[in-house]
N, C-alpha and C positions, 0 to 999 in steps of 0.2 A: 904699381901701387899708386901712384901720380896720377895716372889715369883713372884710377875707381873711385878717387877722393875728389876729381873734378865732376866726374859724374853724378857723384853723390850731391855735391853743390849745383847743380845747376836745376833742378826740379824744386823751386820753394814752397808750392804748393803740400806736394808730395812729405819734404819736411818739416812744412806745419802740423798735417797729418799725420805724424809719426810720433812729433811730439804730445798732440792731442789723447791721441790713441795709447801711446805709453803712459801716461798721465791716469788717465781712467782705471787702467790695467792697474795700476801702482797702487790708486786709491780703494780698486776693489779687493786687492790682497791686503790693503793695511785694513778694510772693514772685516775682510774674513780674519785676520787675525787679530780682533778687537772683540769678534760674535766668540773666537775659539775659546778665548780668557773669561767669556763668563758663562758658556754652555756648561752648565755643569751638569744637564742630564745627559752628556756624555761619558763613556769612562775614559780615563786619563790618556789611554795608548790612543784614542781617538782625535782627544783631543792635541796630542800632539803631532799625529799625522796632517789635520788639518790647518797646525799652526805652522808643518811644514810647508804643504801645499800652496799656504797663504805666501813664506815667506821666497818658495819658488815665484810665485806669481807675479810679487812685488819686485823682486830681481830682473825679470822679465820685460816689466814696465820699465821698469828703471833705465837697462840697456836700452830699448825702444826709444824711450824719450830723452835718452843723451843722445844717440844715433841719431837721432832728429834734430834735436838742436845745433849739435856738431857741423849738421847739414845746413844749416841757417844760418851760422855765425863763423866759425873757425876755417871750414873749407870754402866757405865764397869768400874768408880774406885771402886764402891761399891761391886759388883761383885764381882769382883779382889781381896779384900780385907776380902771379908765374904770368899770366897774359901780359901783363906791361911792359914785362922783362921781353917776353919776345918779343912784342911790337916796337919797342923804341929801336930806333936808328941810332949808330954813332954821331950823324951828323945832324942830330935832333940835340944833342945831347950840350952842344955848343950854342952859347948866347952870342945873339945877332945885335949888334949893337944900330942897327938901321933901323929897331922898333921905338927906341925912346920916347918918339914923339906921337 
């Protein structure tokens, strides 16, 4: 699981693009279910199929562009933080009192 959460952090690109793209997605299921509330040359069963459809769509976005974001911020901390961990040396980790000056 460590390993997919780095993964997922290391393309920013990719999770800028994810969140873009969720985003869209989200806004187009909030306008489909904005058009379903006042089509009323629809009949009702219609209308509620598409104010599900909408409110699948927007769930969709949603996860999209958390997954992205997540990618952007929470796992390049983690990242960032499991790499430090391994890189530091114990004998990094003592202060050299020869720098003072």
């Amino acid at each position: 699981m460590k390993k997919r959460l780095i993964k997922l952090a290391e393309d920013p690109r990719l999770n800028l693009k994810r969140v873009t793209v969720g985003t869209i997605i989200f806004f187009v299921g909030a306008g489909m279910l904005l058009w379903a509330e006042g089509a009323t040359h629809l009949d009702p069963l219609r209308q509620e199929l598409v104010a599900l459809l909408s409110l699948i769509t927007m769930g969709i976005g949603a996860s999209l562009g958390l997954l992205g974001y997540l990618g952007l911020s929470a796992f390049r901390i983690y990242r960032f933080l499991s790499s430090d961990v391994k890189k530091r040396k114990p004998s990094e980790t003592k202060t050299d009192d020869n720098d003072d000056n």
